[in-house]
C-alpha positions as CSV (number, residue, x, y, z in Angstrom):
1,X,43.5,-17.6,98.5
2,X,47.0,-19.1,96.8
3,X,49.0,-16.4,94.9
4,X,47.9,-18.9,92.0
5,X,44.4,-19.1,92.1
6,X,44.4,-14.6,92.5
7,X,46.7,-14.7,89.4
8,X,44.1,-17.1,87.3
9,X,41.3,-14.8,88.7
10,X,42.7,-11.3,87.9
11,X,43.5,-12.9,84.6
12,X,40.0,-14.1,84.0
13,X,39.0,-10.6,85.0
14,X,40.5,-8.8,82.7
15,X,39.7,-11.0,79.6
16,X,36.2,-10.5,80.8
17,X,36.8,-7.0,80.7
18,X,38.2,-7.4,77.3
19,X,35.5,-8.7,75.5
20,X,33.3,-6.4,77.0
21,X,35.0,-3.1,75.8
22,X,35.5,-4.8,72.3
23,X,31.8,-5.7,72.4
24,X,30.9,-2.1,73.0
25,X,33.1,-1.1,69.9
26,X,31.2,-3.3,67.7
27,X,28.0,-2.2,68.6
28,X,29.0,1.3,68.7
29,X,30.4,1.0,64.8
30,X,27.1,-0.7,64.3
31,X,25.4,2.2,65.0
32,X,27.8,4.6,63.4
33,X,26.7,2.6,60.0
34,X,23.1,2.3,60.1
35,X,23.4,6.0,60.6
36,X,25.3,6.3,57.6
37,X,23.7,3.8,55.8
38,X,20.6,6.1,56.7
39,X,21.8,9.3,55.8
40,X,23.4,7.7,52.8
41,X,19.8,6.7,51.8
42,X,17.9,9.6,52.8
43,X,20.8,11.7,50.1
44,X,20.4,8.6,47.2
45,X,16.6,9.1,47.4
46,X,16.8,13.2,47.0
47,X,19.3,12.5,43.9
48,X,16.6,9.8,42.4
49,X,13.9,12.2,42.6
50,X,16.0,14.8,41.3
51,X,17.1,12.5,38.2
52,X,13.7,11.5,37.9
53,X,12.7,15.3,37.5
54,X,15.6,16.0,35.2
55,X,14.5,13.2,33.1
56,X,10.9,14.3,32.1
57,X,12.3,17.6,31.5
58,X,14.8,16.3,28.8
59,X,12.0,13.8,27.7
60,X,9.5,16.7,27.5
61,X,12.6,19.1,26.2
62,X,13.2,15.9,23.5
63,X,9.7,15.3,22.5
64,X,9.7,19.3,21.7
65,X,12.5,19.0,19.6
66,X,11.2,16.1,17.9
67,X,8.3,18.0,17.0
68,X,10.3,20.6,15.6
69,X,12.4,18.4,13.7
70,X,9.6,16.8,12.3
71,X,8.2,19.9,10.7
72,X,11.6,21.1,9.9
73,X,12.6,17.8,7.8
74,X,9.4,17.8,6.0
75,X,10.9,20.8,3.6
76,X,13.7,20.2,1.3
77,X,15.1,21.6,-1.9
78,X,16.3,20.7,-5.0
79,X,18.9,18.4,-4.3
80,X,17.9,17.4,-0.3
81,X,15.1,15.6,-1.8
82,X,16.3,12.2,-1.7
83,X,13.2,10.1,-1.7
84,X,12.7,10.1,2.0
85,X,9.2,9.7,3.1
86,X,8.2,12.5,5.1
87,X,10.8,15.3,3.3
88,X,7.7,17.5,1.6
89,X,4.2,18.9,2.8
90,X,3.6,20.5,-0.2
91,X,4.8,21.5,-3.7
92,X,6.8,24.3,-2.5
93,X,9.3,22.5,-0.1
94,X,10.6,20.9,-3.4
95,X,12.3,23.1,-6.1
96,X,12.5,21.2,-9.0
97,X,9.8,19.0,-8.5
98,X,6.0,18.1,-6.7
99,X,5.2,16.8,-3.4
100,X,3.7,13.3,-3.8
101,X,2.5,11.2,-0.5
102,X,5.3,13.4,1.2
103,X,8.3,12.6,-1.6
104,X,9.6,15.3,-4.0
105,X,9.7,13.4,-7.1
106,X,10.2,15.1,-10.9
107,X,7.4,17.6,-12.1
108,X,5.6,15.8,-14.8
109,X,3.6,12.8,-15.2
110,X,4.3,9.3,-14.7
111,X,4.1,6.3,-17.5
112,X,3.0,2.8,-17.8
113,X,3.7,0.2,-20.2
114,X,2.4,-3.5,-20.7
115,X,4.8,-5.2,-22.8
116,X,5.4,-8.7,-24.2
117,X,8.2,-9.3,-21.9
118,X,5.3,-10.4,-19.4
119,X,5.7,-7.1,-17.6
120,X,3.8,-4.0,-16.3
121,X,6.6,-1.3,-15.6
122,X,6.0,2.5,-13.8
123,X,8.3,5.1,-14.6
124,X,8.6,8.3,-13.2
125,X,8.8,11.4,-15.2
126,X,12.4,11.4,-16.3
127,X,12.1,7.9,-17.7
128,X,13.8,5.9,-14.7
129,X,11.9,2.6,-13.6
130,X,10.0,3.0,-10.3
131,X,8.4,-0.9,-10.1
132,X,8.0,-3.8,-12.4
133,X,5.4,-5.8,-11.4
134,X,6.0,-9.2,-13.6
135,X,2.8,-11.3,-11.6
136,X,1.9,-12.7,-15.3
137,X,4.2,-15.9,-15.9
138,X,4.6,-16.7,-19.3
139,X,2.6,-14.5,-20.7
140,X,2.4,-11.0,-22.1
141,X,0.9,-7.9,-20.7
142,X,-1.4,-7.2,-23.1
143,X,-2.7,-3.5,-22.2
144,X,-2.3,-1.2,-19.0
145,X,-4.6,1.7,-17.9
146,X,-4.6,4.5,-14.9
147,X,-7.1,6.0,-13.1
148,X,-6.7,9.7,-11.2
149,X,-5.7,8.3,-7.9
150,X,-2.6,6.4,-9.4
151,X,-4.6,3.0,-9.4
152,X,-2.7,0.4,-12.4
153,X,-5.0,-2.1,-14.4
154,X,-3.9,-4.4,-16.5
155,X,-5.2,-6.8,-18.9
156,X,-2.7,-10.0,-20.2
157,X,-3.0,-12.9,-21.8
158,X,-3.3,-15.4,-18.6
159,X,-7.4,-13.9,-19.2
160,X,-6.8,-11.8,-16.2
161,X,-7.7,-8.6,-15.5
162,X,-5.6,-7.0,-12.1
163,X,-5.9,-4.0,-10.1
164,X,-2.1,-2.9,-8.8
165,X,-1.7,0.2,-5.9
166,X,0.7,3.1,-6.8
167,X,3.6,2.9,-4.8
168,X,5.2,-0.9,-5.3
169,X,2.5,-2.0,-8.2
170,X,1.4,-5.1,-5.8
171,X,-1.8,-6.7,-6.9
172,X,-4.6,-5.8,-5.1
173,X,-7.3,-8.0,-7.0
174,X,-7.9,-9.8,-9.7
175,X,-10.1,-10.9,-12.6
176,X,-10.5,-14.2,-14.3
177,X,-14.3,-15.2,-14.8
178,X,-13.8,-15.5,-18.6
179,X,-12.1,-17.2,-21.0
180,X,-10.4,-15.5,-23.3
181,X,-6.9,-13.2,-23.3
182,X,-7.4,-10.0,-23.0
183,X,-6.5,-7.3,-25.6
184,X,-7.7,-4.2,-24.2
185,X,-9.4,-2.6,-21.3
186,X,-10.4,0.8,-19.8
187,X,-11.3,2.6,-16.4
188,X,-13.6,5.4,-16.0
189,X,-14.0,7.7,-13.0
190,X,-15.7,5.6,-10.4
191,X,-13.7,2.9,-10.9
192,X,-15.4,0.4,-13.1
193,X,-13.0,-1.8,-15.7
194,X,-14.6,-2.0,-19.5
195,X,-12.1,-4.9,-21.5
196,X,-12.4,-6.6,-24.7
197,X,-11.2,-9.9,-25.4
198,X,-10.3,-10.5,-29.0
199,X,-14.0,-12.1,-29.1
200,X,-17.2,-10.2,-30.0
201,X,-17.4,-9.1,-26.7
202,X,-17.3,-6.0,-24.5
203,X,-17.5,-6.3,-20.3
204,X,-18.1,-3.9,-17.9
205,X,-17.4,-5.4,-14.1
206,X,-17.5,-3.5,-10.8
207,X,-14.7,-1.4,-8.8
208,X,-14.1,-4.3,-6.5
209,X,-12.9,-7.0,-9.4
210,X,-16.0,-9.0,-8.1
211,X,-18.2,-9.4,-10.7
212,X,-19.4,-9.2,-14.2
213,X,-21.9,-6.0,-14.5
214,X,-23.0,-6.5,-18.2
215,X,-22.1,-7.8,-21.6
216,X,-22.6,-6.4,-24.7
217,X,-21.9,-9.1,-27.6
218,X,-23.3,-7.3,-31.0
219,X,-20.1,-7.2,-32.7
220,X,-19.6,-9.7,-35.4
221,X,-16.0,-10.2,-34.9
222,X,-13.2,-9.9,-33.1
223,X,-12.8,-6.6,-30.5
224,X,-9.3,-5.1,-30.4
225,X,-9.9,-1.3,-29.0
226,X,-12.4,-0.3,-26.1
227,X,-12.4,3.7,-24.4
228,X,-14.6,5.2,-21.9
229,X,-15.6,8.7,-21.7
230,X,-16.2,10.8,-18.0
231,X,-20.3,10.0,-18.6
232,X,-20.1,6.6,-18.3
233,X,-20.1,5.8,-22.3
234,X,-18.8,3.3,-23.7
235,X,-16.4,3.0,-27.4
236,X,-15.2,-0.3,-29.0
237,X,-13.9,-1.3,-32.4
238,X,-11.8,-4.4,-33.7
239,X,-11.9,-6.6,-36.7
240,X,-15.5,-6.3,-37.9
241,X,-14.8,-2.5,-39.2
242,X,-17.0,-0.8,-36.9
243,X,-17.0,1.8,-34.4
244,X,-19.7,1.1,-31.4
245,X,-20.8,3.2,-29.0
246,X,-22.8,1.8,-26.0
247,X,-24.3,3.6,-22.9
248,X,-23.0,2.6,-19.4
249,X,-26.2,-0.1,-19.1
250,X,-24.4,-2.1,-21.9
251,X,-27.2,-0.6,-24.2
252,X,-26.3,0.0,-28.0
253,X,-26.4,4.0,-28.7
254,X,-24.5,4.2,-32.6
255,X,-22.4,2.5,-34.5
256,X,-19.9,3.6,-37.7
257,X,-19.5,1.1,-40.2
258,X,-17.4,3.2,-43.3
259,X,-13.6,1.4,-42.6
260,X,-12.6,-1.0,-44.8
261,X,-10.2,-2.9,-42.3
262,X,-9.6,-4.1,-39.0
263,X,-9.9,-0.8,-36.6
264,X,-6.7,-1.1,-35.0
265,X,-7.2,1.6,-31.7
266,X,-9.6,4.6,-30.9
267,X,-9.6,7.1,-28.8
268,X,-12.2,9.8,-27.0
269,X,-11.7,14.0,-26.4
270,X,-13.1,15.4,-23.8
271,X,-15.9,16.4,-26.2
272,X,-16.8,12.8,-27.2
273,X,-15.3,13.1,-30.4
274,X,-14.2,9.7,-31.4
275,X,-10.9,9.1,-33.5
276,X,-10.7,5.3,-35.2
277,X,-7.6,4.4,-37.2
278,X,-7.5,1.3,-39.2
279,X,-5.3,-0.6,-41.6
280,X,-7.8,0.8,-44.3
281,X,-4.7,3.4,-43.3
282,X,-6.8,6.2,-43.0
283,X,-8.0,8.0,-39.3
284,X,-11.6,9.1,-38.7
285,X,-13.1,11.8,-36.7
286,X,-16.6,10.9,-35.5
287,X,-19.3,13.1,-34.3
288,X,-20.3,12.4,-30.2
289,X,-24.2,12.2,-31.2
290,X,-24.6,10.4,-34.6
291,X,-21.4,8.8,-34.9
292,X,-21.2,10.3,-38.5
293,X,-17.9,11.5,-40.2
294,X,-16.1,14.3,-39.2
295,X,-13.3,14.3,-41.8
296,X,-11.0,11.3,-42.9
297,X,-7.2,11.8,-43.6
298,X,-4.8,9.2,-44.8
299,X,-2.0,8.1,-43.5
300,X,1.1,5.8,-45.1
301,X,1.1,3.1,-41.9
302,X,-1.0,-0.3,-40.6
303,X,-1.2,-1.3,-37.0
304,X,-1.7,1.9,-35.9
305,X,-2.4,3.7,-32.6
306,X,-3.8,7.5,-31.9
307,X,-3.9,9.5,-29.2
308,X,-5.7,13.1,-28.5
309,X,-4.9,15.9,-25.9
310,X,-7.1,18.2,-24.7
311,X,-6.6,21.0,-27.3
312,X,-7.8,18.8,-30.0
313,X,-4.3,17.6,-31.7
314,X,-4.1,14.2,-32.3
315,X,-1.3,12.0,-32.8
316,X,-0.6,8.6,-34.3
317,X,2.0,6.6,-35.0
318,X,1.9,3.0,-37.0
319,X,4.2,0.6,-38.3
320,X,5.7,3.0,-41.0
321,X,8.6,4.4,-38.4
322,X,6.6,7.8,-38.0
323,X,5.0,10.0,-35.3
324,X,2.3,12.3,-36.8
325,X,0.5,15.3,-35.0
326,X,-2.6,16.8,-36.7
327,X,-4.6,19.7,-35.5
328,X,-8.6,19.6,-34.7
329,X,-9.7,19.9,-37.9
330,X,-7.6,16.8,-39.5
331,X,-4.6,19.0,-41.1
332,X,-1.1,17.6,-40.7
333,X,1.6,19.7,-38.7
334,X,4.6,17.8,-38.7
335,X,5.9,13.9,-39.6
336,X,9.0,12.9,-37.0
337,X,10.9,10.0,-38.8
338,X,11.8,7.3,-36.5
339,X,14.1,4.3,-36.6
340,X,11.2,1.9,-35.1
341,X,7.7,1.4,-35.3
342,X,5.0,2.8,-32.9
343,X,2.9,0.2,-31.2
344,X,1.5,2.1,-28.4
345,X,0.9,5.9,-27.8
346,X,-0.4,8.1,-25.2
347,X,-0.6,11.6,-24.1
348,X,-0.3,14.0,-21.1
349,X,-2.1,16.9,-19.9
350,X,1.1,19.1,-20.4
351,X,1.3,17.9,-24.3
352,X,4.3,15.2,-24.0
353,X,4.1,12.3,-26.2
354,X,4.6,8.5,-24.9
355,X,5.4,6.0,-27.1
356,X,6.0,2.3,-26.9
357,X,8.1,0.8,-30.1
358,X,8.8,-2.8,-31.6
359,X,12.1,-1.9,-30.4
360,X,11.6,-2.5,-26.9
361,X,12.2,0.9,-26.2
362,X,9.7,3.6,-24.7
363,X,10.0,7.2,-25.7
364,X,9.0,10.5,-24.3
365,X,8.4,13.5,-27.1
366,X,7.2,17.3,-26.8
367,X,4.6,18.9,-28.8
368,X,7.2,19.6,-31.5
369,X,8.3,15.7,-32.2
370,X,11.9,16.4,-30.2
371,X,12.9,13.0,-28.2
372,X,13.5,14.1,-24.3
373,X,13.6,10.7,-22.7
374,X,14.3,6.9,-24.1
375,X,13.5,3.7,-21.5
376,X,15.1,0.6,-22.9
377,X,14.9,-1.6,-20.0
378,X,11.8,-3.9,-21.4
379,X,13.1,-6.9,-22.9
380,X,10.6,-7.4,-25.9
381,X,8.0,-4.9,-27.5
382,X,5.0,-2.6,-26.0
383,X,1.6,-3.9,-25.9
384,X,0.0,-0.7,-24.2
385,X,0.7,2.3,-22.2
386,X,-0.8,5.0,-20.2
387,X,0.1,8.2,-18.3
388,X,-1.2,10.0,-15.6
389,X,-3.5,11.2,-14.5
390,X,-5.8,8.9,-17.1
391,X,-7.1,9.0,-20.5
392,X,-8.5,12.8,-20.9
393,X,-11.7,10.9,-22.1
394,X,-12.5,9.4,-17.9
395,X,-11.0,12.3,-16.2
396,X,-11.4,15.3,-18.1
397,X,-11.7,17.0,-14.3
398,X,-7.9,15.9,-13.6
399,X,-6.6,17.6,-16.8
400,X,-7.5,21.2,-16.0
């Protein structure tokens, strides 16, 4: 074989040879990685179970602290409670206050008011607005009650009568299968709504806002004033000079015929005691059976309104710029002078004196006449006004 053709053999040779060791280096480095990849795997799989593991324990560990956070926020004192939901279980987490649907809020009771700024306001016990609810348009609020579940009605003169919950005062029904504004209405303790309408009627309609339950029509003039008492009785009076008491069938029991004028408001103890006042500017106790006269005093005001706590006082106020408290048996204790007139009054279990006043304002007094609170954020007189937890009349039970 020519020199030549050996050359271009060995040469051919050892390229072959070549590519054969580097072949064997590839697959050997191959090999080297799928090992590694494998091990690499096999130690990536023992770490994700052991993160997996050390997860639930800080989620268990978490979910333990939670719970024990939970309970632990639910106290606070004095100033800690801020109004979160959740900050109180019971009266004593808060200091200075009471536990209400988990919220410390100010010992005490909270007011109402229907005013002739077409509003129904909620204020908490140190006077500060909680809602205004101002669903009524043009028209005014004419009268607001409570029950002892912290349930709003009010009456206005769109001839609606509305049903509001506690916490934002939304409306959760309403009324309208009359025709006449409303003046004044009532709610007793199984939720039934008595109103008047300025006409010679008195209506009683269900819990539900539904339905008319009865009528009774045998006044012969105008009804301004209607109460309810914890037995289901009934107690209107207006501009025909009468007292009326009915039973809860809408059946006539007694009536009191000895004012002169227009009875402006009445009110019911926890006895059934019935208090009139009238612009014949005198106030009358009346007997629960007979409806007879108790005792009489006189008084210097018109356009009055009274109200009785559950000792037996009674205060009034009227449209001569005074508060007045008598005791049980009709004897004055004290005149406070004031710089407005009173056209809306109410009581709370603990003795404190509301009063709405041509002035707008809204007042809170002790059982001594001293001013503790003034609201002036209503833009036009009070119609009506109510505190918790309901007249002492329909929830005698919540006032012990």
């Amino acid at each position: 074989m020519p020199l030549r053709h050996r050359t271009s053999l060995c040469s051919l040779l050892v390229a072959f040879l070549l590519v054969w060791s580097l072949s064997l280096s590839a697959c050997s480095s191959e090999e080297t990685e799928s090992q590694d990849t494998g091990e690499q795997t096999e130690e990536d799989t023992d770490r994700t179970d052991t993160s997996d593991t050390s997860d639930t324990s800080d989620t268990s560990d978490t979910s333990d602290t939670s719970d024990t956070q939970d309970t632990g926020d639910a106290g606070c004192e004095g100033d800690e409670c801020d109004g979160d939901v959740g900050e109180c279980i019971d009266d004593d987490d808060c200091t200075d206050g009471v536990c209400v649907n988990g919220i410390c809020e100010p010992a005490g009771f909270f007011v109402y008011t229907a005013s002739a700024d077409n509003t129904v306001r909620k204020l908490n016990p140190e006077g500060e607005q909680v809602w205004k609810s101002d669903v009524f348009g043009f028209v005014s609020a004419r009268d607001v009650a409570v029950d002892a579940d912290g349930y709003v009605y009010s009456a206005s003169w769109d001839h609606q009568v509305r049903k509001h919950e506690p916490q934002q005062g939304e409306v959760l029904w309403s009324f309208d299968e009359h025709q006449s504004p409303i003046r004044s209405l009532a709610v007793d303790g199984q939720g039934y709504v008595y109103f008047v309408t300025g006409q010679h009627d008195v209506h009683k309609i269900d819990p539900q806002g539904t339905e008319i339950l009865w009528t009774f029509d045998e006044h012969s003039d105008s009804v301004l004033s209607v109460a309810v008492d914890s037995q289901g009785y009934v107690y209107s009076a207006g501009s025909d000079e009468s007292v009326r008491k009915i039973n809860s069938e809408g059946q006539h029991v007694w009536f009191f015929n000895e004012h002169n004028s227009v009875i402006n408001d009445i009110t019911v103890d926890a006895q059934g005691y019935v208090y009139s006042i009238s612009d014949d500017r005198t106030i009358r106790k009346l007997s629960p059976d007979t409806g007879s006269q108790v005792w009489s005093v006189d008084i210097d005001g018109q356009e009055g309104s009274v109200a009785v706590e559950s000792d037996g006082f009674l205060y009034s106020g009227a449209d001569d710029q005074t508060l007045q408290k008598f005791d049980s048996d009709g004897q004055l204790l004290w005149t406070e002078p004031l710089d407005a007139s009173i056209s809306a009054l109410t009581v709370d279990p603990d003795g404190y004196v509301y009063a709405g006043l041509t002035d707008d304002s809204v007042r809170k007094f002790d059982s001594d006449g001293t001013e503790h609170w003034r609201f002036e954020g209503h833009l036009n007189y009070i119609h009506g006004i109510a505190v918790d937890p309901g007249e002492l009349s329909a929830f005698p039970d919540a006032w012990q």
